[in-house]
Structures are given as structure tokens and as C-alpha cells.
N, C-alpha and C positions, 0 to 999 in steps of 0.2 A: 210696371215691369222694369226689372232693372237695367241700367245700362254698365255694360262688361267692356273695356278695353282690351285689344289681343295686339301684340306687336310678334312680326316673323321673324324668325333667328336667319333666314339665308336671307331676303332682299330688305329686311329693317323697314317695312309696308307697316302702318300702323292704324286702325281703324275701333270704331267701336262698334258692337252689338248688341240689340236689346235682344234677351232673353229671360225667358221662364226661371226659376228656380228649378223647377225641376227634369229641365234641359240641359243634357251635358254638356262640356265645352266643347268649342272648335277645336278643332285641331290641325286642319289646313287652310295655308292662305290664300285667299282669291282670286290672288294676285301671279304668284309662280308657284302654287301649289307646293309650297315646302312646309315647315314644319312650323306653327306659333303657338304662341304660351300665351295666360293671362298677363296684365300688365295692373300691378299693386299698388294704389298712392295714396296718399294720407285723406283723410275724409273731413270735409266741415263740417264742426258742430257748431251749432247757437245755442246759448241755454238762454231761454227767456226766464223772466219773472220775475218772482223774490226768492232769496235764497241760497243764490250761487255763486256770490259773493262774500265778502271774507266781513263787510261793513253790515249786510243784511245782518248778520250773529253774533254784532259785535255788543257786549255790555255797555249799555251806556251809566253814564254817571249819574249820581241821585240831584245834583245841581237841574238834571234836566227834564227830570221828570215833573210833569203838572203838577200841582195844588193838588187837585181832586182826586189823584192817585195816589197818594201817600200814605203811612198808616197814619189814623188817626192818633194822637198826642193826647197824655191825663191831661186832664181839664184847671187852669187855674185854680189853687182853693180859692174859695168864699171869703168875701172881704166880711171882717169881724161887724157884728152891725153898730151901731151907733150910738148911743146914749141921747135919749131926751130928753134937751136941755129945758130947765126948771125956770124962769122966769121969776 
């Protein structure tokens, strides 16, 4: 259930209350029954993972890449064979 912060416009009383979504808002306060609003603040986020980050997506260089990963290379030609020498 979420919790809603209300602050009063006459005595500056400030509390919070858990409610429903689909629970209207207060609108008096507990306190000297005048009038309070919602109270709006910035919210934590975490991004976990991979991803969210600027290094996660970054190209890396072909210096870094494995052996085994690479494309394979034409193959040295064939050395010429050799001549059998005649005694």
C-alpha cells in the first residue's frame, strides 16, 4: 500500500498516510482541522544490472577481443614442395 505525505496550509502539521490507490485524498488535518494538500518529492530509483550504464554499450576495441572470437584469417599458401635430391 502506498505511503502519501500531507502537509497543512494553516498549522504546517505534517504526517504521512498509508493508503489505497483507489482512496481519495484527505483533505483535513488531524490536527486543527484545516485544510492539507499532498506533499510531492523526488522518488529513488536503483537501476540494477547490466545495461544502464554508458560502459555496459560501449564498443570495445578489436586489440580486446579473444583469439577465438575473431574472424577467421585465409590460410597461409602451401609451401612449394621440394625437390628430391639425387645422390
Amino acid at each position: 500500500m502506498p505511503t502519501y505525505q500531507y502537509a497543512c496550509t494553516a498549522c504546517d502539521h505534517e504526517f504521512e498516510a498509508f493508503q489505497s490507490f483507489t482512496e481519495d485524498s484527505l483533505t483535513v488535518c488531524p490536527e486543527c482541522k484545516g485544510e492539507i494538500k499532498k506533499v510531492y518529492s523526488a522518488v529513488g530509483v536503483v537501476f540494477k544490472g547490466s545495461g544502464f550504464y554508458k560502459t555496459d554499450s560501449a564498443k570495445s576495441s578489436t586489440a580486446s577481443v579473444p583469439a577465438a572470437t575473431t574472424a577467421p584469417s585465409t590460410p597461409p599458401p602451401a609451401a612449394p614442395p621440394t625437390a628430391a635430391k639425387s645422390d
